[in-house]
C-alpha positions in Angstrom: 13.8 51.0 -39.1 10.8 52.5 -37.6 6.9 51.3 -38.5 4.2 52.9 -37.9 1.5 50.0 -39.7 1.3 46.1 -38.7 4.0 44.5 -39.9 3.3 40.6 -41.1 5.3 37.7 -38.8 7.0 35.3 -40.9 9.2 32.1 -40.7 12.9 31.9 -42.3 11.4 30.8 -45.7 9.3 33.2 -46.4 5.9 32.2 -45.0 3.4 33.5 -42.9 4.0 32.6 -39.3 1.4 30.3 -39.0 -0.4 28.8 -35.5 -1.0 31.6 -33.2 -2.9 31.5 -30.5 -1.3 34.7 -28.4 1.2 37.5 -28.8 3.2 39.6 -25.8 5.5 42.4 -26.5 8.6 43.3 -24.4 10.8 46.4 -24.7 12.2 45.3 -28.3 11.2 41.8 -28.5 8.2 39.6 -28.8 6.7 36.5 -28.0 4.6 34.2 -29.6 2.8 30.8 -28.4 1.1 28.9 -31.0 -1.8 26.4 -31.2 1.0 23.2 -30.2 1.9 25.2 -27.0 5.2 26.0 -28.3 6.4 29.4 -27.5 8.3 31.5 -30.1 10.6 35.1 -29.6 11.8 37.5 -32.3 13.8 41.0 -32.1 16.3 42.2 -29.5 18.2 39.3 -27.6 21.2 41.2 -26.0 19.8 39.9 -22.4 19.2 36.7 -24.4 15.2 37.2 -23.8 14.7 35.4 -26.3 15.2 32.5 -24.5 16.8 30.6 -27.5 19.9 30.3 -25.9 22.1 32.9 -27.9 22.4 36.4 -27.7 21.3 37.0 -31.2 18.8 39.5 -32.4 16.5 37.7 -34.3 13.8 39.1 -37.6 12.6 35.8 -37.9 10.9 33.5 -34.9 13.2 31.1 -33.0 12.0 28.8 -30.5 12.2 29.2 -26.5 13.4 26.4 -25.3 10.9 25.8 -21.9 12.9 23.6 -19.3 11.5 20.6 -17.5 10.4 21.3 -13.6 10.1 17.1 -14.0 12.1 16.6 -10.6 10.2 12.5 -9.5 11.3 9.1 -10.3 9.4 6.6 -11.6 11.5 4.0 -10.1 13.4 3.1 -7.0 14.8 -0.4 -6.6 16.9 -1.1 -3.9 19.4 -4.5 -3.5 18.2 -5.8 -0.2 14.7 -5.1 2.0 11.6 -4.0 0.9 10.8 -0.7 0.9 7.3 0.7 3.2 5.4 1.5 1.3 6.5 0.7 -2.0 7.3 2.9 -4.2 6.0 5.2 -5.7 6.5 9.2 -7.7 4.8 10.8 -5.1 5.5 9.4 -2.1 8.8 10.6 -0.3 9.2 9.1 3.1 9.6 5.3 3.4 11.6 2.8 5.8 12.2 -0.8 5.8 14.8 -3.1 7.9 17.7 -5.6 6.6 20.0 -8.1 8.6 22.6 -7.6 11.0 24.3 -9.3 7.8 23.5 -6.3 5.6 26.5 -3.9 5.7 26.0 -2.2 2.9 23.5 -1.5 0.0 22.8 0.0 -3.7 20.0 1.7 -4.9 18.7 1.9 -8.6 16.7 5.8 -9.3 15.2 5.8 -12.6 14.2 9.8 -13.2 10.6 10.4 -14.8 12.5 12.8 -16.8 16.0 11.9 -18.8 17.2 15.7 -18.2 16.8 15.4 -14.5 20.1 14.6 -12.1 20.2 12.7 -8.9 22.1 12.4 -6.1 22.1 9.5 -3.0 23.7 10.0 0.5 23.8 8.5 4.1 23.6 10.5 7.0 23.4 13.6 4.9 26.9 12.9 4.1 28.5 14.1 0.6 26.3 13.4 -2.2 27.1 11.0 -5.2 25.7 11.4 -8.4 23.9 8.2 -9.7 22.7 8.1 -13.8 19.3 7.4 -13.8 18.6 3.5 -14.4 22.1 2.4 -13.1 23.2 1.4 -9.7 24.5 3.4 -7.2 27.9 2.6 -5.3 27.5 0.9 -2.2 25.8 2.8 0.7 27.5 1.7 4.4 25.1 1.1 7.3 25.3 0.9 10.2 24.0 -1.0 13.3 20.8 0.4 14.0 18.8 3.6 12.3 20.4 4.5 8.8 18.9 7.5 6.4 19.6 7.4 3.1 18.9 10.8 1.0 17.8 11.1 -2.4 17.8 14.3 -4.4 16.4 14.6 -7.7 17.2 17.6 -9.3 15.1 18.9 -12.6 16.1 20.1 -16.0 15.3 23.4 -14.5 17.1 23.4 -11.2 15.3 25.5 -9.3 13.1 22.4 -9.1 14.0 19.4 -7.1 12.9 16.6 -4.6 14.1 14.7 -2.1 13.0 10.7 -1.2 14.2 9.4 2.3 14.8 6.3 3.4 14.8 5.3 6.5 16.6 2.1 6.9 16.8 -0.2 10.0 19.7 -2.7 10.5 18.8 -5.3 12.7 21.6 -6.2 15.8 23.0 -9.9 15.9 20.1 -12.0 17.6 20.6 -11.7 21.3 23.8 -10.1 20.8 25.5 -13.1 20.2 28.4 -13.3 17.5 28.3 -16.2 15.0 32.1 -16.9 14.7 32.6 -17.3 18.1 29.2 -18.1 19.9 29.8 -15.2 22.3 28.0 -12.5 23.9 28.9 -9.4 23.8 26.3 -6.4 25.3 29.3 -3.8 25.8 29.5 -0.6 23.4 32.5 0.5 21.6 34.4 3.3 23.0 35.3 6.0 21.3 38.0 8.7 22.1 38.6 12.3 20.7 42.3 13.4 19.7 42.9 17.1 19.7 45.6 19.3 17.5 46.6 21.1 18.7 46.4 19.1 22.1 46.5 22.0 24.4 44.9 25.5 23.4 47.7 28.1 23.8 45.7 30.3 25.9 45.2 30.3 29.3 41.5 31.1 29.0 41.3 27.8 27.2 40.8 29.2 23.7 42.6 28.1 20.9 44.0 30.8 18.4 43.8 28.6 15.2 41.9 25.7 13.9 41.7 22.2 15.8 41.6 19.1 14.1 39.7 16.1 16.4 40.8 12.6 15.1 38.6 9.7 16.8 39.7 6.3 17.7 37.2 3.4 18.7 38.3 0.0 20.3 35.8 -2.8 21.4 37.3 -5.4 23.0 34.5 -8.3 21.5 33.1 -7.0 18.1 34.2 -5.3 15.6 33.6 -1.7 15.2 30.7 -0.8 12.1 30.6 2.8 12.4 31.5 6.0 13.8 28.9 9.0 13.7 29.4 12.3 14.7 27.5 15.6 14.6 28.9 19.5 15.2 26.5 21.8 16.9 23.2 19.4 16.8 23.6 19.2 13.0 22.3 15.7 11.3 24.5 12.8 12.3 27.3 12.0 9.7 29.5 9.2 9.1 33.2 9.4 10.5 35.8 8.8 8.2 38.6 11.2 8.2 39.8 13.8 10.9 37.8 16.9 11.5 39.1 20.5 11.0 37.6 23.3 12.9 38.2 26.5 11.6 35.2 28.6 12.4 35.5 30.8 15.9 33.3 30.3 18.5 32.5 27.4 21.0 32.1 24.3 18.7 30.5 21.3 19.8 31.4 17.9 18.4 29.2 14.8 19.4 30.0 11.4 18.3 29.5 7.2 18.8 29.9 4.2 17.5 28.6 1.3 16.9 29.5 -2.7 17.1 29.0 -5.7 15.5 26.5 -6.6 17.7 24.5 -3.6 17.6 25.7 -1.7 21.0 25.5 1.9 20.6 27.9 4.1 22.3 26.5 6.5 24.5 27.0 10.2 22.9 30.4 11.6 23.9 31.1 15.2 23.5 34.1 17.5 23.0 34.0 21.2 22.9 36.2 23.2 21.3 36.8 27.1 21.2 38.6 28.9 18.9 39.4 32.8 18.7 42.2 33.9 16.7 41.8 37.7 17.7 42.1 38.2 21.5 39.6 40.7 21.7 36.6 38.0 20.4 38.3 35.9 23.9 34.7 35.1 26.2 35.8 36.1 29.6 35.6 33.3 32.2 32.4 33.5 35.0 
């Protein structure tokens, strides 16, 4: 039906719509915000533009529902150290140290907004989920500098935020181990398995994926961690074999670390891949 007069707005029931402070037409539709900052729609909805979460024409006004862009905490607690500064919603870079003792933590996000998400990781490794107000799972660190990620992620989520945490384990006094009373000031070693061992090509390119499994030995501490990093990426945490797929020359760092806070010096393999000959780099 076609008008060509004003044409009163009214709820459901029968009343006058009642409240508004503004009115925008669209090709079919219209939108309506009232005094309370509520937003309203009525008409066509077939690219549900009526934000009501249907795709049902409407005569009558339905509420848009406006999503949260609420991406802080209000709360970070965390089970051992204190964090520098403390906390707070706006502030997104802290650090703070524990013991050598400390191998692991848990943290506690509470969101600012009960729709929002969040997610913790070390190293920028794979990302848990952790409800707001409850504890994470325990966090490994390592012997030395430790960065522990956290993502909050709005209602909306195109809006998020990220705390870090930069987290310092201290080394065993003077490098000295408590059971045993004995010194130990020599890193772990850490070795890079290849499989493929041998790439199948002369030129020294393999035709396929490599997987690189590392092995660490120390012959006085135990082993903490393993690290590694592919093309100067962030470090990540070591826990399973590696699969390279991707062709091209691939670089994969790596190091560990001991119980007595030695740090390996960065070891490097390089791997290249090609699975069509023509993409094979001639030698110089």
């Amino acid at each position: 039906m076609t008008r060509y007069t004003p044409v009163q707005v009214k709820w459901q029931d029968g009343r006058p719509f009642d409240g508004a402070v503004a009115v925008e037409g669209g090709d079919g539709f219209g939108m309506l915000t009232r005094q309370d900052g509520s937003v309203w729609a009525m008409g066509l909805n077939d690219g549900g533009q009526l934000g009501d979460g249907t795709r049902n024409l409407s005569r009558y006004p339905v509420k848009v529902k406006l999503y949260s862009t609420n991406a802080n905490l209000n709360a970070l607690t965390i089970s051992a150290g204190t964090l520098q500064p403390g906390f707070s919603p706006n502030i997104t870079d802290y650090s703070m140290a524990v013991d050598s003792g400390v191998s692991s933590i848990t943290l506690v996000p509470t969101t600012a907004d009960k729709l929002a998400t969040v997610t913790v990781s070390v190293y920028g490794g794979q990302p848990v989920s952790v409800p707001s107000g409850q504890s994470s799972p325990p966090l490994q660190l390592t012997a030395g500098q430790n960065e522990v990620t956290v993502k909050v992620t709005a209602e909306d989520p195109s809006s998020t935020k990220v705390y870090r945490i930069k987290i310092t384990r201290n080394a065993i006094l003077n490098n000295v181990l408590p059971a045993t009373g004995i010194t130990d000031t020599t890193p772990p070693v850490t070795t890079a398995a290849l499989s493929p061992s041998q790439p199948v090509q002369t030129s020294g390119w393999f035709a396929g994926p490599v997987t690189i499994t590392l092995h660490t030995t120390d012959n006085a501490s135990s082993v903490t961690g393993t690290v590694y990093s592919i093309n100067g990426s962030e470090w990540r945490p070591y826990s399973k074999p590696l699969t390279l797929d991707q062709d091209g020359m691939i670089a994969v760092n790596f190091r560990s670390t001991d119980q007595s806070g030695n740090i390996e010096a960065v070891q490097t393999v390089t791997v290249k891949i090609a699975r069509k000959p023509e993409d094979v780099v001639p030698m110089q």
